[in-house]
C-alpha positions as CSV (number, residue, x, y, z in Angstrom):
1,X,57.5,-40.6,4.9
2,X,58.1,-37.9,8.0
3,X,54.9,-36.4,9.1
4,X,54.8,-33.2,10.5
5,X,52.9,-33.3,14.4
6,X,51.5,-29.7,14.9
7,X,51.0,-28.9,18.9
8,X,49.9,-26.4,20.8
9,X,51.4,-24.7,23.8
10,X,49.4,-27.2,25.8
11,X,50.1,-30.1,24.3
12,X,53.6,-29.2,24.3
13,X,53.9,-29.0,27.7
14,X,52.0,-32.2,28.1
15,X,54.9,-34.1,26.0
16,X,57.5,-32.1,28.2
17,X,56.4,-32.7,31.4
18,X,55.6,-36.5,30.7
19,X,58.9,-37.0,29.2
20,X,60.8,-35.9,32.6
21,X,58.7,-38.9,34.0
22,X,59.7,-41.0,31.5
23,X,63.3,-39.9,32.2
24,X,63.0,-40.2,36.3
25,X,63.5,-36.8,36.7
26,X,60.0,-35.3,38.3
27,X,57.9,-37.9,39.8
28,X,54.0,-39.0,38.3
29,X,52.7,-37.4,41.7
30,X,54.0,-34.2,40.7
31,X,53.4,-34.3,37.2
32,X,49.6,-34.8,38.1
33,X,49.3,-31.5,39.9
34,X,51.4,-29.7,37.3
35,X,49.1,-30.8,34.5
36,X,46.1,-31.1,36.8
37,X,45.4,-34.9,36.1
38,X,44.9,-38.3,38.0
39,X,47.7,-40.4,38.8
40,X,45.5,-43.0,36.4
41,X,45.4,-40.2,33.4
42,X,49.3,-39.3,33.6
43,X,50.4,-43.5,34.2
44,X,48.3,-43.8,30.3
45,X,50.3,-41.1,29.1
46,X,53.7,-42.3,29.9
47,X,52.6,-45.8,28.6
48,X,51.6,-43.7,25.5
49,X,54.6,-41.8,25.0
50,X,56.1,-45.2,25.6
51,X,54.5,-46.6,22.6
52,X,53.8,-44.1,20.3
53,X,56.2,-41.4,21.0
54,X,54.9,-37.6,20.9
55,X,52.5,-38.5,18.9
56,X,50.0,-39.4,22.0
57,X,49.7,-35.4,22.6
58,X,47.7,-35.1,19.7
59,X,44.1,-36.3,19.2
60,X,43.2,-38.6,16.5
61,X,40.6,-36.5,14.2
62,X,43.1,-33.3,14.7
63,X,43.2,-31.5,10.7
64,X,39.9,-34.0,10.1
65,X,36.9,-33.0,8.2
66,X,34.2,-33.3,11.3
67,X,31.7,-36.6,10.4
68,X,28.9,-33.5,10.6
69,X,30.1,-31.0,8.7
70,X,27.6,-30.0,6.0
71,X,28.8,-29.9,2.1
72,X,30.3,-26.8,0.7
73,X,27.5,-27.9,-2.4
74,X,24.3,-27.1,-0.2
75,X,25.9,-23.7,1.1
76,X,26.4,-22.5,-1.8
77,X,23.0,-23.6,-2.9
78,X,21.6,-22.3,-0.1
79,X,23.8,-18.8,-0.4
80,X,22.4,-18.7,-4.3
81,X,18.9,-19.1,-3.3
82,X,19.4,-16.1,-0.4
83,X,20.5,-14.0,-3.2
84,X,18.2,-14.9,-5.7
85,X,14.6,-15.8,-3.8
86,X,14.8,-15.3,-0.2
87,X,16.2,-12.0,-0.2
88,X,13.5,-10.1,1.9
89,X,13.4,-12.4,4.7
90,X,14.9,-12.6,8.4
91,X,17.2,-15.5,9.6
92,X,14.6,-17.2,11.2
93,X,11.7,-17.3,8.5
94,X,14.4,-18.3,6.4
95,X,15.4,-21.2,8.5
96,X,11.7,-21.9,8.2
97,X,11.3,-21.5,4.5
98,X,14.2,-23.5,3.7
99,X,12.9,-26.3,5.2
100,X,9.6,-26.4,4.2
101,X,10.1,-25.3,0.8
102,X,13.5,-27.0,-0.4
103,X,13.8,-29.8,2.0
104,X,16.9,-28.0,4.0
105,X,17.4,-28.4,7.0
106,X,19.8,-25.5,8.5
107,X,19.9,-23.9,11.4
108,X,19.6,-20.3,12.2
109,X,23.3,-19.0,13.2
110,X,24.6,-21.1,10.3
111,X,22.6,-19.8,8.1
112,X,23.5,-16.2,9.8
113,X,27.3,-17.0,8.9
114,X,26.6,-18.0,5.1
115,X,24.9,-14.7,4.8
116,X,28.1,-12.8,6.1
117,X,30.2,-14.3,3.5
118,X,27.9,-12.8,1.1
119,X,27.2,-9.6,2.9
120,X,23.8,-10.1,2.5
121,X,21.8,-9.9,6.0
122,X,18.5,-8.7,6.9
123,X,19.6,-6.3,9.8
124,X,16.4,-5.9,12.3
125,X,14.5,-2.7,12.9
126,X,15.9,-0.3,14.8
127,X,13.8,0.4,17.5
128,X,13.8,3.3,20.8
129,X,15.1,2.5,23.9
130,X,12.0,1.8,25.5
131,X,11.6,4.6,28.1
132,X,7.8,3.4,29.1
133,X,6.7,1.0,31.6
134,X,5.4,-1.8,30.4
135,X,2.1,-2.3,30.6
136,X,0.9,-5.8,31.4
137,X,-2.0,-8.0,29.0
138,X,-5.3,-7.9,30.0
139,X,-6.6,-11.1,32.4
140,X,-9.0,-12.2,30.0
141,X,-9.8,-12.3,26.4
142,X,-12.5,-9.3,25.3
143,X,-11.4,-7.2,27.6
144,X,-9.6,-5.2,25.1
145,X,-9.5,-5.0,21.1
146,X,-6.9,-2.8,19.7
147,X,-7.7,-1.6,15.8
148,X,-5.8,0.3,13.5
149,X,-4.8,0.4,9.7
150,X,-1.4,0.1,8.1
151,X,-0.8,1.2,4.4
152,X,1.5,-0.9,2.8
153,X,3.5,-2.2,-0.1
154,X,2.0,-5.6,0.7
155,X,1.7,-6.7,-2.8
156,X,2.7,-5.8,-6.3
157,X,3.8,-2.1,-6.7
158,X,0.6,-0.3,-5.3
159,X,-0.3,0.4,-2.0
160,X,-3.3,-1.5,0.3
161,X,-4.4,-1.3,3.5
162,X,-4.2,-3.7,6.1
163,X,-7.2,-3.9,8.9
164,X,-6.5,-5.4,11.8
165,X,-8.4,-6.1,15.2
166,X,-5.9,-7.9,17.6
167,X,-7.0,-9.1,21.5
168,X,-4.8,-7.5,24.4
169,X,-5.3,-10.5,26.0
170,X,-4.1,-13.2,23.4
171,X,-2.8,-11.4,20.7
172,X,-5.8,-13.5,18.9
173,X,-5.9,-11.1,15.2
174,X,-8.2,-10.5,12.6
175,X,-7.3,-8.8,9.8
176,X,-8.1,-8.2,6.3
177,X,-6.8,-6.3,3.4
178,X,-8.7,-3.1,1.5
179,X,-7.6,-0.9,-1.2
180,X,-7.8,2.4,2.0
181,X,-8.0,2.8,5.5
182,X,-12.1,3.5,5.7
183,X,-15.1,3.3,7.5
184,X,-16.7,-0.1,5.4
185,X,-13.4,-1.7,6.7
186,X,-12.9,-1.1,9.8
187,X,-16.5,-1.8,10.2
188,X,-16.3,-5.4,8.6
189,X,-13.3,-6.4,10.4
190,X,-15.2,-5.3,14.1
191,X,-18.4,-7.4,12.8
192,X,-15.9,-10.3,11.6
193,X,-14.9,-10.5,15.2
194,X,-18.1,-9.8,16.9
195,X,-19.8,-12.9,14.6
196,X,-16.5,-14.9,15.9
197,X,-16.5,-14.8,19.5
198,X,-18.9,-12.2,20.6
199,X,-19.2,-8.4,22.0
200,X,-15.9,-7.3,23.6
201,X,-15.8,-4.7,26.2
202,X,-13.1,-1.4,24.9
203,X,-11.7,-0.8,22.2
204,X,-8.3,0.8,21.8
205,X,-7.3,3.1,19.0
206,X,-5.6,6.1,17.7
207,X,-7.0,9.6,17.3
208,X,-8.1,9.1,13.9
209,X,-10.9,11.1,12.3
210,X,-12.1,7.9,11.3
211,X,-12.7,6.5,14.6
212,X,-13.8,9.9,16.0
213,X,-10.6,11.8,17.2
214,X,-10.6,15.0,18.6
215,X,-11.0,17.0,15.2
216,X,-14.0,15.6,14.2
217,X,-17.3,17.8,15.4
218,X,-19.5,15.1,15.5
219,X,-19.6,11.4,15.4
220,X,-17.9,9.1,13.3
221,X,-19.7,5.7,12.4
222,X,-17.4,3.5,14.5
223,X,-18.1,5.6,17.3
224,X,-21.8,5.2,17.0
225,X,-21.7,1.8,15.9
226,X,-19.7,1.2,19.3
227,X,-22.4,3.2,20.9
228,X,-24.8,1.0,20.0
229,X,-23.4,-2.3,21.0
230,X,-22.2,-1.1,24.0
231,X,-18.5,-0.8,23.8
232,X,-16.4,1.7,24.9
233,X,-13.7,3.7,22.4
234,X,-10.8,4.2,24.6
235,X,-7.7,6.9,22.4
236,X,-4.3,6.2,22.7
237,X,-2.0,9.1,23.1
238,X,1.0,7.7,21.0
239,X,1.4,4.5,19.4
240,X,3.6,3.2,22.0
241,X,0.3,3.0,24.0
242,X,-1.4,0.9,21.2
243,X,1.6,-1.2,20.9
244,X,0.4,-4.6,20.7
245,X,-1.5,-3.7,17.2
246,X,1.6,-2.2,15.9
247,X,4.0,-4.9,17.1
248,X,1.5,-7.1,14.9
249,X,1.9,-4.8,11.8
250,X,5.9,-5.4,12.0
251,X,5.4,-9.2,12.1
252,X,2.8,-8.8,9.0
253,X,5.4,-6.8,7.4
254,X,8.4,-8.8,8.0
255,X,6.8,-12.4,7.3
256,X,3.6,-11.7,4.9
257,X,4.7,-9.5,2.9
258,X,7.7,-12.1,1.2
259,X,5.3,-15.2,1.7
260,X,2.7,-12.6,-0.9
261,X,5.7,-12.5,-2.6
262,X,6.7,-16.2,-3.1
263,X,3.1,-17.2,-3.5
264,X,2.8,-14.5,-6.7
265,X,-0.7,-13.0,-4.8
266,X,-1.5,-9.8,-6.7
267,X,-4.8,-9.2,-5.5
268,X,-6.6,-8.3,-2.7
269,X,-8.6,-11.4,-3.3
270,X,-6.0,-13.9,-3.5
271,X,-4.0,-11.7,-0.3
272,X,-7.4,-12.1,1.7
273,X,-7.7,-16.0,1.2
274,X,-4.0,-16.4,1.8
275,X,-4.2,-14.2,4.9
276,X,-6.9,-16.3,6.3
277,X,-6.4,-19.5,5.9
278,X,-2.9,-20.0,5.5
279,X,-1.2,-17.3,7.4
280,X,-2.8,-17.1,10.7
281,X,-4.0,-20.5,11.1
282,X,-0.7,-22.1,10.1
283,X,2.0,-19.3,11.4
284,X,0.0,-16.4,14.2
285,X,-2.0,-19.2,15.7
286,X,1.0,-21.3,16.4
287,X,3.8,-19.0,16.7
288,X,2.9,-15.7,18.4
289,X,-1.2,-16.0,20.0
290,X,-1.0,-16.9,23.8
291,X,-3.4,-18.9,25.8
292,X,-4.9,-17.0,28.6
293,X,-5.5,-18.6,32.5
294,X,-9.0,-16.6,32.7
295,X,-12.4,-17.3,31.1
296,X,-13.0,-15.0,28.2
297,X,-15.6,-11.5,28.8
298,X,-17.4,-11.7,25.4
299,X,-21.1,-11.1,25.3
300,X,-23.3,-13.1,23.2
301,X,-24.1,-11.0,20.4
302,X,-28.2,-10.5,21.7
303,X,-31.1,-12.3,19.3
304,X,-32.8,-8.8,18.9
305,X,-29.5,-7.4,17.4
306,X,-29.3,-7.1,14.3
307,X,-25.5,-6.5,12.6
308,X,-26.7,-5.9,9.1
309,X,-28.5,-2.6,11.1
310,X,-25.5,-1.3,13.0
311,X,-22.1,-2.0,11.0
312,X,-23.3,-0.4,8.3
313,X,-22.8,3.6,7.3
314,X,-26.2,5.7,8.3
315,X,-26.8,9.1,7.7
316,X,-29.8,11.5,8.0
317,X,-32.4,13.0,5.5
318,X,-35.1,15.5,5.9
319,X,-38.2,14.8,4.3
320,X,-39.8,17.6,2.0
321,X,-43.4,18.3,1.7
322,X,-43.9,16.3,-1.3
323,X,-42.4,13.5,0.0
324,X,-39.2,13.3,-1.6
325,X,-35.4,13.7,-0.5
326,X,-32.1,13.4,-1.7
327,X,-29.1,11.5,-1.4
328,X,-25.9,11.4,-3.2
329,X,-26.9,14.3,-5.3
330,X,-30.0,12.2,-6.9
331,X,-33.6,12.9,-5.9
332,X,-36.0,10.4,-4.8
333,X,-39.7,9.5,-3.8
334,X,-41.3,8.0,-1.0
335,X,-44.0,5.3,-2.2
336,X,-44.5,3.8,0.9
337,X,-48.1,4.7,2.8
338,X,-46.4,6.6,5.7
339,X,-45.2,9.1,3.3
340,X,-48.5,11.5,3.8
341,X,-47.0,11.3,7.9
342,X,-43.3,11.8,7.9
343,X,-43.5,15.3,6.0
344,X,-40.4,17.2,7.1
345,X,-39.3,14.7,9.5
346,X,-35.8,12.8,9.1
347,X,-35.3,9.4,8.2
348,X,-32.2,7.5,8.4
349,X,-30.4,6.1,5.0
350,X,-28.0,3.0,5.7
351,X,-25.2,2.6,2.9
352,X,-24.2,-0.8,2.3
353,X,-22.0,0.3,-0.6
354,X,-22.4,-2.9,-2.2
355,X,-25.7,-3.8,-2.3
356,X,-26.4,0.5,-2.6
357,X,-29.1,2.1,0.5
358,X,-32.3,1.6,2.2
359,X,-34.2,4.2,3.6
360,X,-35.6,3.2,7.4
361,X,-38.5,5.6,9.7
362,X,-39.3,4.0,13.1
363,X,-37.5,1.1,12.4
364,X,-39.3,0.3,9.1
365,X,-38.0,0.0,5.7
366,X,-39.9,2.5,3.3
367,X,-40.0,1.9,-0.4
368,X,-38.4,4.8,-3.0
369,X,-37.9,5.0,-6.3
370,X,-35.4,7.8,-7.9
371,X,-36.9,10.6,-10.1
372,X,-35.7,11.2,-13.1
373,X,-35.0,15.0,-13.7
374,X,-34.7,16.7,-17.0
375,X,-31.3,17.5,-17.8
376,X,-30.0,21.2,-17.9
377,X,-28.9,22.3,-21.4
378,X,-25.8,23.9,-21.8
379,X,-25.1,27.4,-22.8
380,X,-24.8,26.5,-26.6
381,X,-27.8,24.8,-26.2
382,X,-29.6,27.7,-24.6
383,X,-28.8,30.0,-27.3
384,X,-29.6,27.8,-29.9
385,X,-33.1,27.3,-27.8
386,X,-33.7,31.7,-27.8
387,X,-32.8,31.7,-31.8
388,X,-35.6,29.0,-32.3
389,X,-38.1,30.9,-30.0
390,X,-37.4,34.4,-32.6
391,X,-38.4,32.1,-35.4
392,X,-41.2,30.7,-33.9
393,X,-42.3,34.3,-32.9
394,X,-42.5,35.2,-36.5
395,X,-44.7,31.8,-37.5
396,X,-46.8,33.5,-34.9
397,X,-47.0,37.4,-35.7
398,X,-46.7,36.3,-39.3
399,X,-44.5,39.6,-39.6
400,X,-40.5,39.7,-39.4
401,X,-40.5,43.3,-38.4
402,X,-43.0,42.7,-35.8
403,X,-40.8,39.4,-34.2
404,X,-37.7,41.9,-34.7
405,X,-39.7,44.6,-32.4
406,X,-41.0,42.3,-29.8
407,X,-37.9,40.2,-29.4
408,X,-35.2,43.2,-29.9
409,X,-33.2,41.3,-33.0
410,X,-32.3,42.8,-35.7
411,X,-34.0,41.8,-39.0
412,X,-30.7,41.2,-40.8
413,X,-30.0,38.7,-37.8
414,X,-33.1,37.4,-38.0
415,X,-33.1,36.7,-41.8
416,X,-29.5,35.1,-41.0
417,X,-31.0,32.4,-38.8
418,X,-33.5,31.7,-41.4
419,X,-30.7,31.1,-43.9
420,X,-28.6,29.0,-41.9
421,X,-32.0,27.1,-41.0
422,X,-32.7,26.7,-44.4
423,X,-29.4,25.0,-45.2
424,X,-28.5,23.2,-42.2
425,X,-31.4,22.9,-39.6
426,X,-31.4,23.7,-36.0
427,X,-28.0,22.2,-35.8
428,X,-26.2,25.1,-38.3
429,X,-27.2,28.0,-35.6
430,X,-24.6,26.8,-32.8
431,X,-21.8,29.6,-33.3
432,X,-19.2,28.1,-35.5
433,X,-16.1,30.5,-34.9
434,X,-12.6,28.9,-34.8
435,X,-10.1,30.9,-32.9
436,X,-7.0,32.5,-34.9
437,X,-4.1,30.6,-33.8
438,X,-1.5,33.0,-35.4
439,X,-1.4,36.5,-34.1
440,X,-1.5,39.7,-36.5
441,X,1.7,40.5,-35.8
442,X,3.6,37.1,-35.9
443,X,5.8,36.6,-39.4
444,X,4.3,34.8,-42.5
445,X,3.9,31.1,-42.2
446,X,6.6,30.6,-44.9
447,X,9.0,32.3,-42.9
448,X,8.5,30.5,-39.9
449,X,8.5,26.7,-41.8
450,X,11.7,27.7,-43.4
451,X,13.2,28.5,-39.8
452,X,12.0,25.1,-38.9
453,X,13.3,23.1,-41.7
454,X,16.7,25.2,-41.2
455,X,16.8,24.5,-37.5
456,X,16.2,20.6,-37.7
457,X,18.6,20.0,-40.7
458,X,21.3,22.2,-38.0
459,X,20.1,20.9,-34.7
460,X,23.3,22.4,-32.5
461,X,22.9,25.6,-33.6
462,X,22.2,28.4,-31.6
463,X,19.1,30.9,-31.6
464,X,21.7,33.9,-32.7
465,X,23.4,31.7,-35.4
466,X,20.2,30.2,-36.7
467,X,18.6,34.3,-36.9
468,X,22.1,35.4,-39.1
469,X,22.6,32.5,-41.2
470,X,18.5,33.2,-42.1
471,X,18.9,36.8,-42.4
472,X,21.6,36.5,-45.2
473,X,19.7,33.8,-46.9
474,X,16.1,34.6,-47.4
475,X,16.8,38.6,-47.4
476,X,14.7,39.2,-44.0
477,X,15.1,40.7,-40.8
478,X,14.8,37.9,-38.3
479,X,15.9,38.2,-34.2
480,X,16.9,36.0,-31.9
481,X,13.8,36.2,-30.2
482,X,11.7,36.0,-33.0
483,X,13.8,32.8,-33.8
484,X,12.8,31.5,-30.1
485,X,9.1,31.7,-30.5
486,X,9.4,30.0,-33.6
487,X,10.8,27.6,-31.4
488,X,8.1,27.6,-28.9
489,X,5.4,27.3,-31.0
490,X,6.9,24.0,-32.4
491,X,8.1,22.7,-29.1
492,X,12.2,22.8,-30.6
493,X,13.4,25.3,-28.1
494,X,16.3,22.9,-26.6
495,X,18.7,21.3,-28.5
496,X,17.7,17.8,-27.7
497,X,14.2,18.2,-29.1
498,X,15.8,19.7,-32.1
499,X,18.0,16.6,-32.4
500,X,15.1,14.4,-31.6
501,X,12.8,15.9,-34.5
502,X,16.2,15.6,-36.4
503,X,16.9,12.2,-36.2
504,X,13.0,11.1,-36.3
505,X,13.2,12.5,-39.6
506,X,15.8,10.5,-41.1
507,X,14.8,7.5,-40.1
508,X,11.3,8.5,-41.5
509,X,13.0,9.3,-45.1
């Protein structure tokens, strides 16, 4: 059986040039500079072509399946799962999962070209052109802590808030996840690092009113819990300055959020525990913190610190004269023995949310308890309240026409209440009026129910149609208009409510 030998333009003139040697016409000399081989090389290819014919041009495992070549089975595989599970993540993280998860082991540009055939391809974020120099990492951890919050679809359809403290230094990151960007959080995620390594020096962060930006007109409580431990609030001007914390945020986005996915978290909880102790310790801590040359600037957190004092929200009451304040629109009393000292002098209230508030003078905890006030009665209830006081008045002057003269009711009033004591109680003088839905002027109620039936049994016709065809059949003048309000009242004044009342009552009947 003839075999067909497929060559290219240089194997071609390979074959040419040795078969001129072959025939004595060129010499192997020259047909090594022409081809730009060793005399050795060129004297095996005319022993070749002397054996084997043409043939030698062409290498054995030419049109061969290469030994490595991985099975059209696990791409496709590979391309189903893509589509079907690992649709929301980059080339690398899938490379990643893959092997983990399914035992796959494929690398990244493969994996890049099986996505093309599928058109399916996480493109990356387009970014600016980066115009700013860029600024270098600190020379040692605690130098700088940058802190901001990122609202998110992390998980499940509604939005959170990811926390996060990261080091300038060594990208080191804290984070945690809360239903809002507030005070509380950013407070706990400051104290989580503080407990963790120490006191760090700055701390980087936006103009936020939370952490005391320009609008606010006095201080927020990050500012004066910084205050306290000594470290300094530097504001960026944009977020390009900050960038390190928002660089984090797009990893968190990109890798977290389809690992929450996977993992079927739907809860803070569950998003907290997987955050911590599988998501930084196995991925951040590997992958993207840095070691840093320098020994690290955190202070000792000091014995006579308290944290439980300082990360927590404090605010400011004025003591009245008999010894009670309030807070969160409640009233409360001072038991404590000090109370006959502070009078009108301000003590300070620290909210811990969960566990509620403490009131604190000079550094000691004073004792409260809330007093309960008598609830205001309503207006019914007040008039209720003056029609029992006439009564009374006439148990008292033992005379209606007196209680009528001193009180300024009528005595046919007056005898009314009595009644309507008589036969109900207290309870029967609360006014008992129902408004009159249907104005004077509006048609009879048979009317109107016959324009209703009429207009649901013929859904598609029109206002002008429905007022003639009614005109001529019950013998009275009805308008358009007047066939419109009909309409409005009953909520029919489209054609597809009419059809809807239409068809929901035949499939009632």
């Amino acid at each position: 059986m003839l075999r067909m030998i497929v060559m290219d333009s240089k194997a071609q003139l390979t074959v040419d040039i040795i078969a001129k040697v072959v025939e004595g016409r060129i010499t192997i000399a020259n047909a090594a500079k022409l081809l730009s081989k060793s005399r050795r090389t060129i004297e095996r290819y005319v022993k070749q072509y002397q054996q084997v014919g043409i043939q030698f041009a062409v290498h054995g495992n030419s049109g061969k399946a290469p030994p490595n070549k991985t099975p059209v089975s696990i791409k496709k595989a590979v391309q189903k799962l893509i589509q079907e599970k690992y649709y929301d993540l980059n080339l690398l993280h899938l490379a990643e999962q893959l092997a983990t998860n399914e035992n796959i082991v494929i690398k990244r540009e493969t994996l890049r070209s099986w996505a093309h055939d599928i058109h399916h391809v996480k493109r990356a974020k387009r970014r600016r052109s980066n115009v700013r120099k860029r600024r270098e990492r600190m020379e040692a951890p605690g130098l700088m802590m940058q802190m901001d919050g990122s609202p998110h679809r992390w998980f499940g359809d509604k939005k959170h808030c990811l926390i996060a403290m990261i080091d300038d230094a060594t990208s080191e990151v804290y984070a945690e996840f809360f239903p809002s960007e507030t005070t509380v959080g950013c407070l706990k995620v400051m104290r989580e690092c503080i407990e963790t390594k120490g006191v760090f020096k700055t701390l980087y962060v936006d103009r936020a009113g939370i952490f005391g930006g320009p609008k606010r007109c006095n201080f927020s409580q990050m500012q004066r819990a910084c205050e306290e431990l000594g470290i300094e609030i530097i504001f960026a001007n944009s977020p390009q300055g900050k960038g390190r914390i928002e660089r984090a945020f797009d990893t968190f986005q990109d890798r977290l959020v389809p690992e929450l996915r996977l993992n079927n978290i739907n809860d803070i909880a569950a998003a907290n525990a997987y955050l911590k102790h599988v998501f930084i310790p196995q991925f951040w801590q590997s992958k993207v913190q840095v070691k840093s040359k320098q020994v690290p600037e955190f202070t000792p957190l000091s014995k006579h610190i308290n944290l439980d004092d300082i990360c927590v929200i404090k605010d400011h009451r004025k003591i009245r004269n008999d010894h009670t304040f309030s807070y969160g629109n409640k009233f409360y009393l001072i038991d404590s023995p000090l109370k006959h000292s502070i009078a009108n002098q301000k003590i300070e209230i620290r909210n811990t949310s969960k566990k509620g508030f403490t009131a604190h003078f000079a550094g000691r905890k004073l004792k409260i308890s809330e007093v309960n006030e008598p609830s205001k009665l309503a207006s019914e209830d007040l008039a209720v309240q003056k029609k029992l006081e006439v009564l009374a008045l006439i148990e008292k002057l033992g005379s209606v026409s007196a209680a009528s003269r001193q009180s300024g009711v009528s005595r046919d009033t007056i005898h009314r209440h009595l009644r309507l004591v008589k036969q109900g109680g207290p309870e029967a003088l609360k006014r008992q009026e129902t408004p009159n839905l249907r104005h004077k002027n509006c048609v009879d109620k048979a009317i109107e129910d016959a324009v209703v039936q009429f207009s649901i049994e013929h859904p598609h016709l029109g206002q002008q149609k429905v007022a003639i065809k009614l005109s001529e059949a019950l013998g009275v003048d009805i308008s358009a208009g007047g066939v419109r309000s009909m309409w409005l009242r009953n909520n029919m004044n489209t054609t597809a409510l009419r059809v809807e009342k239409s068809n929901a009552l035949v499939e009632s009947a």
